[in-house]
C-alpha positions as CSV (number, residue, x, y, z in Angstrom):
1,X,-5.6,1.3,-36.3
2,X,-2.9,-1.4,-34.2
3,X,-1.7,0.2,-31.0
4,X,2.0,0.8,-30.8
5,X,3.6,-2.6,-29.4
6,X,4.6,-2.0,-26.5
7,X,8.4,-1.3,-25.0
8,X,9.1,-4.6,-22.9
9,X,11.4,-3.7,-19.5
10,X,13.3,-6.3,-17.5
11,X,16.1,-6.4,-15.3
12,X,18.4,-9.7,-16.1
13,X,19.6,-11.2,-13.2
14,X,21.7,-14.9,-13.3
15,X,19.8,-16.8,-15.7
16,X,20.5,-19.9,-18.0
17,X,21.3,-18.4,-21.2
18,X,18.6,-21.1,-22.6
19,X,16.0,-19.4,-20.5
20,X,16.7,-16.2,-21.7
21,X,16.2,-17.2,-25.5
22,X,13.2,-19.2,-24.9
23,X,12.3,-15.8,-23.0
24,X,13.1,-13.4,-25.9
25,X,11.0,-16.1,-28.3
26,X,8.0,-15.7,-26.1
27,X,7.7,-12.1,-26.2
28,X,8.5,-11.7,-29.8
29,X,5.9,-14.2,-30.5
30,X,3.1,-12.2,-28.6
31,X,4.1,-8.8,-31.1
32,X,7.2,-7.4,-28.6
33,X,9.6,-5.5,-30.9
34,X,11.6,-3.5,-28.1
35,X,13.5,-4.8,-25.4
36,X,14.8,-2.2,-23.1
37,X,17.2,-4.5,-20.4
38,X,19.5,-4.5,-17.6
39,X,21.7,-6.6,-16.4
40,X,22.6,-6.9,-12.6
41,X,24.9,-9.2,-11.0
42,X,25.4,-10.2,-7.3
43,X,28.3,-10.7,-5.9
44,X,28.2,-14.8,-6.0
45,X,27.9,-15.1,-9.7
46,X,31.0,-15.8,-11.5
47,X,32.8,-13.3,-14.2
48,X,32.7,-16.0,-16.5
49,X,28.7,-16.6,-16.1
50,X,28.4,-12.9,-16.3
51,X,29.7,-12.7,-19.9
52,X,28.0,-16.1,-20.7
53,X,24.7,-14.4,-20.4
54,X,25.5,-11.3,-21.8
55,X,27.0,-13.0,-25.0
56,X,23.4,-14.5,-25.3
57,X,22.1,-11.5,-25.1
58,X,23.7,-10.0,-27.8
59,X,22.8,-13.3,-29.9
60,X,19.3,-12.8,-29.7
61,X,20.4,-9.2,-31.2
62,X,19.1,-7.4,-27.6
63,X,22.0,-4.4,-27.0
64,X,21.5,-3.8,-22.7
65,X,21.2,-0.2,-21.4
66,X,23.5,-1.4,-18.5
67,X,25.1,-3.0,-16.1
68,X,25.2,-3.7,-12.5
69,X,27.2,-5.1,-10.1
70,X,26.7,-5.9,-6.5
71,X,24.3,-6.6,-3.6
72,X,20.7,-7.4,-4.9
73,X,19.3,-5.0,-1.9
74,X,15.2,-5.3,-2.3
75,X,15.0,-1.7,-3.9
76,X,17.6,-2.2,-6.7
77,X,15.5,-3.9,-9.0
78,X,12.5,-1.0,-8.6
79,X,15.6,1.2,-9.1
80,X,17.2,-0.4,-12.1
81,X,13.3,-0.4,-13.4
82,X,12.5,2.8,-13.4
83,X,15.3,3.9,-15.0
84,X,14.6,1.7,-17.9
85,X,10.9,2.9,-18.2
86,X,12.0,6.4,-18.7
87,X,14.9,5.9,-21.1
88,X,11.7,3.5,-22.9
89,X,9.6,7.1,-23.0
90,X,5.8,7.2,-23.6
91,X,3.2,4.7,-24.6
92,X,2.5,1.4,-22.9
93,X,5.4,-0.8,-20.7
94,X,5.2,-4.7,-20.5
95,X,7.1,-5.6,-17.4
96,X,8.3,-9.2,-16.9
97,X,11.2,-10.9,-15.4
98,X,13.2,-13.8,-17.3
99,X,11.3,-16.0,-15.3
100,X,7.4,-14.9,-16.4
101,X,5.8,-15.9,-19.3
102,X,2.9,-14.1,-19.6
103,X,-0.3,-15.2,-21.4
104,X,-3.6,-13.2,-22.7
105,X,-7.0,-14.6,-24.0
106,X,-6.3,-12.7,-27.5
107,X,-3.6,-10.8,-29.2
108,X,-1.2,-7.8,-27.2
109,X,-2.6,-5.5,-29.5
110,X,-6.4,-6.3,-28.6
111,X,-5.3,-6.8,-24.9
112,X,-3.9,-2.8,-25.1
113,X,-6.8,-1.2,-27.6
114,X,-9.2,-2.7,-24.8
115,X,-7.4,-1.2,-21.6
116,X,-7.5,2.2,-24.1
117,X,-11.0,2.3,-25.0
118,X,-11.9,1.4,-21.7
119,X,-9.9,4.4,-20.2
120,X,-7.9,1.8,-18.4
121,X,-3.6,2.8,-18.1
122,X,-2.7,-0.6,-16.5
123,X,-3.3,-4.3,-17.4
124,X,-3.3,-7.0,-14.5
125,X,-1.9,-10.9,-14.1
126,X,-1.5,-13.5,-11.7
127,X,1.2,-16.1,-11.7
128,X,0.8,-19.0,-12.3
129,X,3.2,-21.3,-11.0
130,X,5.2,-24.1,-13.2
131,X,6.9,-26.9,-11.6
132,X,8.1,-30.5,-12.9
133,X,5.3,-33.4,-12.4
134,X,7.8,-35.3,-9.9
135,X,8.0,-31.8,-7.9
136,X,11.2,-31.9,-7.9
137,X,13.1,-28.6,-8.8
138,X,15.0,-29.7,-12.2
139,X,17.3,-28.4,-14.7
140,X,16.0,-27.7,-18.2
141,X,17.7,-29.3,-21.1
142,X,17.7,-25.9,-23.5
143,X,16.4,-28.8,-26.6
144,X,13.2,-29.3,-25.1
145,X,10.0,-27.3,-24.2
146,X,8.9,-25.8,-21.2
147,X,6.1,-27.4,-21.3
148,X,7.4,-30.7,-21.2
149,X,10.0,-30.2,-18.5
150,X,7.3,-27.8,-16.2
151,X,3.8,-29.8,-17.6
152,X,1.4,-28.5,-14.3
153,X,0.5,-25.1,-13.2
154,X,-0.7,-24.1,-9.9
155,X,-1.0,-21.2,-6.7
156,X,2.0,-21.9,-4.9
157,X,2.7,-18.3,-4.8
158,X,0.0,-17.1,-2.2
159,X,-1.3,-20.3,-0.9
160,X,2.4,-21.6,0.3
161,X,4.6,-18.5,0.1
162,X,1.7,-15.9,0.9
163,X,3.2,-14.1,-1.7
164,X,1.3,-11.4,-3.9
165,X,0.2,-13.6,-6.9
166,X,-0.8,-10.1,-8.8
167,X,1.0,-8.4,-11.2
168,X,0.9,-5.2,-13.1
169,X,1.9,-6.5,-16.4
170,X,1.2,-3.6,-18.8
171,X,1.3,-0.2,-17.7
172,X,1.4,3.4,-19.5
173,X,4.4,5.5,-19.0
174,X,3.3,7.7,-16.2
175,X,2.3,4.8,-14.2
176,X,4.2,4.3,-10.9
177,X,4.3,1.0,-10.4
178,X,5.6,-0.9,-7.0
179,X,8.3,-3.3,-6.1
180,X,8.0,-6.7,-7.5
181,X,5.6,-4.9,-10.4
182,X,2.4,-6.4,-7.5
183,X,0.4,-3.0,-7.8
184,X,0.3,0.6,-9.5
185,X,-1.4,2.7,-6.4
186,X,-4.6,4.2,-7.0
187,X,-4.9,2.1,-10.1
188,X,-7.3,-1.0,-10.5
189,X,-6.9,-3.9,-13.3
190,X,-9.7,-5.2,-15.1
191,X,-10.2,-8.2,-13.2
192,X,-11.9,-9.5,-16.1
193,X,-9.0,-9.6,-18.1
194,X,-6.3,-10.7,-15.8
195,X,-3.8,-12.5,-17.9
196,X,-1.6,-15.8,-16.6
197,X,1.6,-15.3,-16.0
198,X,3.6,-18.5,-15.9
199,X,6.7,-18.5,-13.8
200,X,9.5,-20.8,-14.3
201,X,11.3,-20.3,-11.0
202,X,10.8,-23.4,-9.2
203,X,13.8,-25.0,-11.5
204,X,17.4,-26.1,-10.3
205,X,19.5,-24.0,-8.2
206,X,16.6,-21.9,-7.0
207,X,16.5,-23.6,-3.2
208,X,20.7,-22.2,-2.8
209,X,19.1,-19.0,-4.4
210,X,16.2,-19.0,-2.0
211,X,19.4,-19.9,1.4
212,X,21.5,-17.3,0.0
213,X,18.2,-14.5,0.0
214,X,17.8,-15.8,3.7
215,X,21.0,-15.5,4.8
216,X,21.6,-12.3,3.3
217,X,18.7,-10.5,4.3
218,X,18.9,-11.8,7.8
219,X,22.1,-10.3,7.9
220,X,21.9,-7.0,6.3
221,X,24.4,-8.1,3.8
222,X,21.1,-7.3,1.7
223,X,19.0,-4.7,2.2
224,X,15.2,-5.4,2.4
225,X,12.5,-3.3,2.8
226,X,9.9,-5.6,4.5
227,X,10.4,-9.2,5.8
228,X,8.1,-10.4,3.0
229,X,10.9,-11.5,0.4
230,X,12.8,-13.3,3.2
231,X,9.3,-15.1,5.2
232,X,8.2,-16.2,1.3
233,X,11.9,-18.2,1.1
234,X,12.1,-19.7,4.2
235,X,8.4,-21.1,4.0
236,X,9.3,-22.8,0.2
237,X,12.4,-23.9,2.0
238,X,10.6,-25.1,5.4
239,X,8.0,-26.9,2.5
240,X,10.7,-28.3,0.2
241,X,12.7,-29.7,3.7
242,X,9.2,-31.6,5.2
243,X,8.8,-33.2,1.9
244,X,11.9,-34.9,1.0
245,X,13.6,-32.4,-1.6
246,X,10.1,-32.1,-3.3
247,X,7.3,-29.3,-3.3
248,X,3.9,-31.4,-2.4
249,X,2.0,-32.0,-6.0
250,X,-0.7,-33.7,-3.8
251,X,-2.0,-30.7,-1.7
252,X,-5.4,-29.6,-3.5
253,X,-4.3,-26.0,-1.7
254,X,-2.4,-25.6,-4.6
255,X,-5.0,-26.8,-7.7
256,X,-2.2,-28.0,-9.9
257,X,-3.0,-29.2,-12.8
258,X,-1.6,-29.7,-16.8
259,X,-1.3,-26.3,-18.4
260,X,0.4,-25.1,-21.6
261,X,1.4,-21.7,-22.8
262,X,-0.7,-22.6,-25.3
263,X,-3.8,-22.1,-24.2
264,X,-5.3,-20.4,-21.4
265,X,-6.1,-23.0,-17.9
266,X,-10.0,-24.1,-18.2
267,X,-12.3,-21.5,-16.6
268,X,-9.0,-18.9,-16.0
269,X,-11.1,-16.0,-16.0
270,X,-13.7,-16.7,-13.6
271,X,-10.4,-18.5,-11.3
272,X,-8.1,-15.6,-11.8
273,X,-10.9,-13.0,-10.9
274,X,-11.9,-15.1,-7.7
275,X,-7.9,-14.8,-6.6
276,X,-7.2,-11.4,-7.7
277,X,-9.9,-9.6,-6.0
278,X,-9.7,-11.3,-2.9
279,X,-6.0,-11.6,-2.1
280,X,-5.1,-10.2,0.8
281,X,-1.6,-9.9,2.6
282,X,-1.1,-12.8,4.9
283,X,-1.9,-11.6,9.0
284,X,1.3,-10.2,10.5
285,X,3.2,-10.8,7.6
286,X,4.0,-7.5,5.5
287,X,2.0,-4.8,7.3
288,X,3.1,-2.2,5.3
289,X,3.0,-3.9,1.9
290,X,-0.2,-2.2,1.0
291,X,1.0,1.1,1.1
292,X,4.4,0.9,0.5
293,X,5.4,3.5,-2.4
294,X,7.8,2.5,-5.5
295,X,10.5,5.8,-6.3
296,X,9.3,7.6,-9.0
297,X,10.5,8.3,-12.4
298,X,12.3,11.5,-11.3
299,X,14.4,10.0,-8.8
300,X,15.3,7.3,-12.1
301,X,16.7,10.2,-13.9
302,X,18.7,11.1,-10.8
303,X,20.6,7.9,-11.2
């Protein structure tokens, strides 16, 4: 007996309507038959890109459960979340932002009936970042293929950014899961079956993205909850700045290499376990990362 596909749940921030579709395509390839979406807008993006992206949505036949407008404080998308997962109900939740694409060594069905009969209620990844072979953060012409416009894959995540490369990408209902979707406390993945999650966001326009996250959180215009989001954009900046407009293909810190969403990297799941079990939050970075708590589903029904 096939598991019930599960509900996917995604807030939908300023993307290229392009992005989105190619997004929608990917999940409904892998089985995906809900979508259960919001969309939240900052202050800085037009009215006219707003309706832009919500006409695509509507295109790709995906009816949002809301709307929001205003400043992208670091708890709004956990907020905006949860409130989707519990209007979703029960069974199993992929969480993925329009930016990840993830990928599993065999069907979503298999990947879900294994997590079940091993007594399992979450499923792990680890990004994988995509960037152009120059380096260079480009546009993407909405005719061609990811693959083609983002060819190598690599650990830019952690090894530059000391960012959390893990994610929680399927989780049961009852599962609290953190900001960012990094962790469900008390909960381990398989680390045998970590799936890659390919993320598109080194693209153009992310670097005025990345300044504006800076400047905001600096400020208090935004609201953060660690330093973490902030210290991760200034170091891709500080990176991108030392290397003339580029991020460095050549350093072997980041193992890039050709990938496809096609098939899994060579040797993922011996690599993937290696990083997964071993990452650890960079020394004085986020020193209450690892116990940070996500709100929980009641206080989703509150809003």
């Amino acid at each position: 007996m096939l598991s019930t596909p599960p509900a996917l749940i995604a807030v939908v921030g300023p993307v290229e309507p392009p992005l989105l579709a190619a997004w929608v395509r990917h999940y409904r390839s892998l089985g995906v038959e809900r979508f259960l979406i919001a969309y939240h807008f900052p202050e800085h993006v037009a009215v006219q890109q707003q309706r832009e992206i919500q006409a695509a949505g509507r295109e790709l036949g995906i009816v949002p459960m809301g709307t929001s407008l205003g400043p992208w404080h670091e708890h709004t998308n956990t907020l905006l979340r949860d409130a989707l997962r519990y209007q979703a109900g029960s069974g199993w939740h992929l969480l993925a932002d329009t930016d990840e694409f993830q990928q599993y060594p065999v069907p979503l069905h298999e990947v879900i009936a294994q997590a079940e009969d091993s007594g399992r209620r979450v499923v792990g990844g680890l990004m994988l970042d995509r960037i152009a072979s120059s380096g260079r953060l480009t546009d993407w012409r909405p005719n061609g293929e990811l693959d083609t416009a983002y060819p190598i894959g690599g650990h830019l995540t952690h090894r530059l950014l000391h960012g959390d490369p893990r994610k929680i990408v399927l989780a049961r209902h009852d599962v609290t899961v953190s900001s960012g979707n990094h962790r469900a406390p008390g909960l381990r993945p398989d680390a045998d079956r970590i799936c890659a999650v390919h993320h598109f966001k080194w693209r153009l326009g992310v670097l005025d993205d990345l300044r504006r996250r800076v400047q905001h959180f600096s400020t208090g215009t935004w609201q953060e909850q660690t330093s973490a989001v902030r210290d991760e954009a200034s170091r891709l900046l500080s990176h991108v700045e030392q290397h003339g407009g580029v991020i460095n293909t050549s350093d072997q810190r980041f193992a890039f290499r050709r990938v496809s969403l096609g098939r899994l990297p060579y040797n993922w799941a011996h690599e993937a376990r290696g990083i997964f079990t071993t990452w650890r939050p960079h020394v004085g970075h986020q020193p209450g990362f690892e116990t940070m708590k996500a709100p929980t589903h009641n206080s989703s029904r509150k809003d």
